[in-house]
N, C-alpha and C positions, 0 to 999 in steps of 0.2 A: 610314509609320511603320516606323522598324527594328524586328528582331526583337527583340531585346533589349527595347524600349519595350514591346512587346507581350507578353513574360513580363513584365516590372514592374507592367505593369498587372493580367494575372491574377494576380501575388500579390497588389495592393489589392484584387483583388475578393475572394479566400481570404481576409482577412484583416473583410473587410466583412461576409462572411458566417458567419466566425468572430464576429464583434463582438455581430451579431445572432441567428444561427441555428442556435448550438452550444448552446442548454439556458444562454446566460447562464454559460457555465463558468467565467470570468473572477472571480466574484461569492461572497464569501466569506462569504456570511450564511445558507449552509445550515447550521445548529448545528441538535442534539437536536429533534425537532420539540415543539411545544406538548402535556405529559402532569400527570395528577393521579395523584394515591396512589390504590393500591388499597384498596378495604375490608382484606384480608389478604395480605401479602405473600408469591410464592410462593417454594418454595425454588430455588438456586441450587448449582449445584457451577460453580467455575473448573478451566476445566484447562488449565495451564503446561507446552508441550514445551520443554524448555530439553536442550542440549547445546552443554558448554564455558562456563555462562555465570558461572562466580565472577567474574570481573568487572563486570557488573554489575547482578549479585541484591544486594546492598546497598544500592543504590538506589530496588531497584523491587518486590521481595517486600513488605518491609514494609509496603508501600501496601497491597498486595492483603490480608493481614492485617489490617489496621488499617481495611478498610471497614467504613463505620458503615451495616450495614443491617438492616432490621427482621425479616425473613425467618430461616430457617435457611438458612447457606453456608457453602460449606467448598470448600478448595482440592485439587488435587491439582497434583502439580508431579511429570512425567514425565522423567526423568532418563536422557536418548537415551544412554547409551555414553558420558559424560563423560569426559575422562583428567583434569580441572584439580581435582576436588573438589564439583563440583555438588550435588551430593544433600546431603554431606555438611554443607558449608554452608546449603543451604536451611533443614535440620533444627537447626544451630546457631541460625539468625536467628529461627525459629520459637520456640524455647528463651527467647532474648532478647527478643522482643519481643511475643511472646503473640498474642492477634488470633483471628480463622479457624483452625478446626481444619486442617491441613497434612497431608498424605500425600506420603510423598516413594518414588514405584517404579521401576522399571526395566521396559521392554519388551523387552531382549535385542535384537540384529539384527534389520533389518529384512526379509523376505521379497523374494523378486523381485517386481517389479511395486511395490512403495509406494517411494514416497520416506522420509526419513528421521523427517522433520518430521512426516508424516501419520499414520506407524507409530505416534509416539509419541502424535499427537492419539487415536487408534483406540484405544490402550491406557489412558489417561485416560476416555475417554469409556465405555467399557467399564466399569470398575472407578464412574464418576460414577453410571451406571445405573441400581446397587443401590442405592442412594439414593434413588430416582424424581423427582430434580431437572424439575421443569418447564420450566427455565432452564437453556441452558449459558453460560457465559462462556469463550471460548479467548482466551486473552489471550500473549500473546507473552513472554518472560523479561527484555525489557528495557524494559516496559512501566511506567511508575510512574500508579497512578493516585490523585487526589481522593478526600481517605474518602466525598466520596455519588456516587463516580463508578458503583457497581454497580445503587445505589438508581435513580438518575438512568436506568441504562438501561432497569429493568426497567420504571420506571413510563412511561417513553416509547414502550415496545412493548406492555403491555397497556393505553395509551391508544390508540395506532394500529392495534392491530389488525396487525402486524409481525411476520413469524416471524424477521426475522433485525435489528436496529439494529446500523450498527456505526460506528464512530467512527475519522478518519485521525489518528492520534494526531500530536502536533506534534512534529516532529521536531527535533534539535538543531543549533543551527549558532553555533559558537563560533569555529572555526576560519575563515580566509579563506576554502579550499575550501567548507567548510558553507555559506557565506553565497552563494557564487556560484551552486552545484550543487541545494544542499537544496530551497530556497523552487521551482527551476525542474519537480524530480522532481517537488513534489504538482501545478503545475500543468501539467504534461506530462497524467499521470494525467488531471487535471480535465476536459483537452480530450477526451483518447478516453473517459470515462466522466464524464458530464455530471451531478452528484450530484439535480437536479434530474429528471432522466429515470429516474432509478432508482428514487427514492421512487414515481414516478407510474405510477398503476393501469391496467395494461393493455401500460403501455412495454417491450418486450424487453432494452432498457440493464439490466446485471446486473453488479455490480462490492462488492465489500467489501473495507477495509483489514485484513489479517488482525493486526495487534497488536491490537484490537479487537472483539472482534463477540461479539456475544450471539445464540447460538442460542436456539431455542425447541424444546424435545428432542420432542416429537410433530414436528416436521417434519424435524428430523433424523434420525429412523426414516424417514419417509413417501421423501426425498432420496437415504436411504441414505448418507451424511455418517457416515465420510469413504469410504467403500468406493468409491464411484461416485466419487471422484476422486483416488483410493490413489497414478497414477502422475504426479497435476498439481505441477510445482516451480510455478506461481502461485498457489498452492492458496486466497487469498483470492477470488480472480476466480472461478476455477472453483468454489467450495461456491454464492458466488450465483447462480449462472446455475443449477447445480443445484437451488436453495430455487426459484428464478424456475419452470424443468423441473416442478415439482413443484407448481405452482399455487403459488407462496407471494409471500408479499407481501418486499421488502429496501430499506430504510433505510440510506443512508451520507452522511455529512456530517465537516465539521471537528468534531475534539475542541477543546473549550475547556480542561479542567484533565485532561487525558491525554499523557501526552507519553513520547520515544523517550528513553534515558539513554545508548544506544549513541551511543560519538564514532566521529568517523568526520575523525581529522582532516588524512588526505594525499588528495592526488588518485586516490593508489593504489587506498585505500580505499574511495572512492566509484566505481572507475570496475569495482571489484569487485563489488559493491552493484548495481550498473545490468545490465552486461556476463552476468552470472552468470544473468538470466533474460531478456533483452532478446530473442533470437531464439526462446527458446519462444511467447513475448507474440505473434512473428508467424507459429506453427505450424512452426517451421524448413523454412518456404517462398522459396526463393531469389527468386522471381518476385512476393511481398510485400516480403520487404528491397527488391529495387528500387524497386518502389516507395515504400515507405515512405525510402528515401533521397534520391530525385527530391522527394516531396513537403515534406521537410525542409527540403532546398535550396532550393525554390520560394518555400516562405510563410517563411523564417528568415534565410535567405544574402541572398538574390534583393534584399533592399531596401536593406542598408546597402552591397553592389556598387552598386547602380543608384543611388546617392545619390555615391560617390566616383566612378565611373565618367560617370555626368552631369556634374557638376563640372569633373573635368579635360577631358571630351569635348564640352564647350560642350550639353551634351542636356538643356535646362534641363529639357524636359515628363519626361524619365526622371527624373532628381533629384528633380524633383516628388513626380511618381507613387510613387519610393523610400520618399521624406522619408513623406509621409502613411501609407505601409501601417507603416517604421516605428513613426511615431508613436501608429497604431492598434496593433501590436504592444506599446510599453512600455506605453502606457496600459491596456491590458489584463494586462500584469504585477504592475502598482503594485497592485491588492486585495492579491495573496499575499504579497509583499514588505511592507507594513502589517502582514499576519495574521502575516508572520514579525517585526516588529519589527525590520527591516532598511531602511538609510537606500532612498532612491527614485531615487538614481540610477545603482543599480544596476540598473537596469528597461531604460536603451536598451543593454546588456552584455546582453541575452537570449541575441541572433541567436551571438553568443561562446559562451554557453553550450548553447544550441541543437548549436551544432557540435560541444564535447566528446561531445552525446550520440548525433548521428550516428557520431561514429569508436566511441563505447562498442558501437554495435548491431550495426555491421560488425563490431567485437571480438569479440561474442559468437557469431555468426556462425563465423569463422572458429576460433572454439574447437570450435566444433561437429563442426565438418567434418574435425578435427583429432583428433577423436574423445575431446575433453576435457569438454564437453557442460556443463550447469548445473550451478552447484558450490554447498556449502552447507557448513559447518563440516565440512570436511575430506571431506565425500562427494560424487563425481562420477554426475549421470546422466546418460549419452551417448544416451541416446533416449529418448521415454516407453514405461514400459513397462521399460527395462532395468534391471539389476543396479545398484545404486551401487556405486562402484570404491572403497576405503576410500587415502585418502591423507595 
């Protein structure tokens, strides 16, 4: 056997073991688990970091006002350093269209040591406090949700027994880019964070979608949330593992009526989006990028080369070996592509998009090292821990 035949084949095997041995990551029917109404509903504060987001808070405030739930809740929406009007308009839209009592403050700079996003979550949650919400909701500024989208979570967490439910809001894909890129990000996600493995008692898998998640404010004291993860830019990853640290139980699945209103419609855009936290994801360890860029190429590249490469090279058993892991490949796309309501042949174009996300990681990467580091509505953090660079 050539060498070549012999990588084709361990990506069929990666992809075999993917099929069966990955938590079913593939499988899109993790939604809200099975919950009933409380005797009394508890109360709730939401608390929105937004900066720069007049674009679109039109979309997505209103939702969060207009939730229909039985309980006392109320919002506060953290207004990070805006230049566009943010606050301003929150308070406008609140004006207009009634709903949830609204607080709209400001946190001032953020200190060394937090990022921008977390500052503002700490300043929210603070002021939510005084309230003695039993519930937090942190929900994202370009979040729209379902009027019983709040109802729905809370009765899902004080039926499971869940300190933390959070929900991967469905993202938008209108644009071509969206359509190639979008559906592959949740399931990228899906594979290192098995939604299955997370729910399950006992499992170390820790992962939440942060436009999303309903805390439960006794374990975000107990967590220390957001303190204990003040310098994390993945800060959804890091709060669960922290709820997980903390004995707690963490719920994450697809959202059915939650969804992202943020476009995102150049390649620019998304490679933004990716690039901008991809080498934190791997501890900004030179000696994990490679790997993780080896293993890319392995289970992603390795089958549609071994398929043209067999072909023209008469290597029928490699073409084989290709075609199959392939074929295990799309078929394992087709769930998210469905959940996205995106046609299915866009399924054997993976290994295409697979590659945009390798060059995105090396991208981030060498922004790193560049001393440009994870970037967030205009603020740069070049290590954890450091100063954001205002830009």
């Amino acid at each position: 056997m050539s060498a070549f035949l012999w990588i084709t084949v361990v990506s069929l095997a990666a992809w075999c073991w993917l099929l069966l041995g990955q938590g079913f990551f593939w499988r899109t029917d993790v939604r809200l688990p099975s919950r009933r109404e409380p005797a009394s509903w508890p109360s709730v504060c939401v608390v929105v970091p937004a900066r720069d987001e007049a674009g679109v808070l039109p979309a997505s405030l209103p939702s969060l006002l207009a939730q229909d739930y039985p309980g006392r809740a109320e919002v506060f929406l953290v207004d990070d350093g805006s230049t566009d009007g943010t606050g301003e308009l929150a308070r406008e839209l609140s004006g207009r269209h009634g709903g949830l009592p609204l607080t709209v403050t400001s946190p001032g700079e953020p200190p060394a040591g937090w990022t921008g996003k977390l500052w503002a979550v700490r300043h929210g949650i603070a002021l939510a406090r005084a309230r003695e919400p039993e519930y937090l909701l942190l929900t994202d500024a370009d979040i729209a949700h379902a009027p019983d989208s709040l109802r729905e979570l809370v009765a899902a967490a004080g039926t499971g027994g869940f300190d933390v439910v959070s929900q991967m809001a469905r993202l938008r894909v209108e644009s071509r880019w969206e359509r190639l890129v979008v559906p592959a990000f949740v399931y990228f996600f899906a594979q290192l964070y098995p939604f299955r493995w997370i729910g399950r008692t006992g499992s170390r898998t820790a992962a939440a979608a942060g436009g999303c998640v309903l805390l439960r404010t006794a374990m975000a004291e107990r967590a220390r949330i957001p303190d204990a993860i003040r310098h994390a830019v993945i800060d959804d990853v890091s709060l669960a593992r922290a709820v997980k640290g903390a004995g707690g139980r963490v719920w994450l699945g697809l959202a059915d009526r939650v969804d992202s209103v943020r476009p995102y419609p150049r390649l620019h855009d998304l490679w933004r989006m990716v690039s901008r936290s991809a080498y934190a994801q791997l501890r900004h360890n030179p000696m994990v990028l490679l790997g993780t860029v080896a293993g890319l190429a392995l289970v992603y590249l390795v089958p549609p080369v071994a398929v043209v490469w067999g072909a023209a090279a008469g290597g029928a058993t490699t073409a084989l070996a290709g075609a199959l892991a392939w074929a295990v490949m799309a078929g394992t796309y087709a769930p998210m592509l469905r959940y996205y309501r995106q046609p299915l042949w866009l399924a054997p174009l993976l290994p295409y998009t697979a590659f945009l996300y390798l060059l995105m990681t090396v991208d981030s990467a060498v922004q790193h090292y560049r001393g440009r580091g994870a970037a967030w509505k205009g603020r740069t953090y070049t290590r954890p821990g450091a100063v954001p660079d205002e830009g």
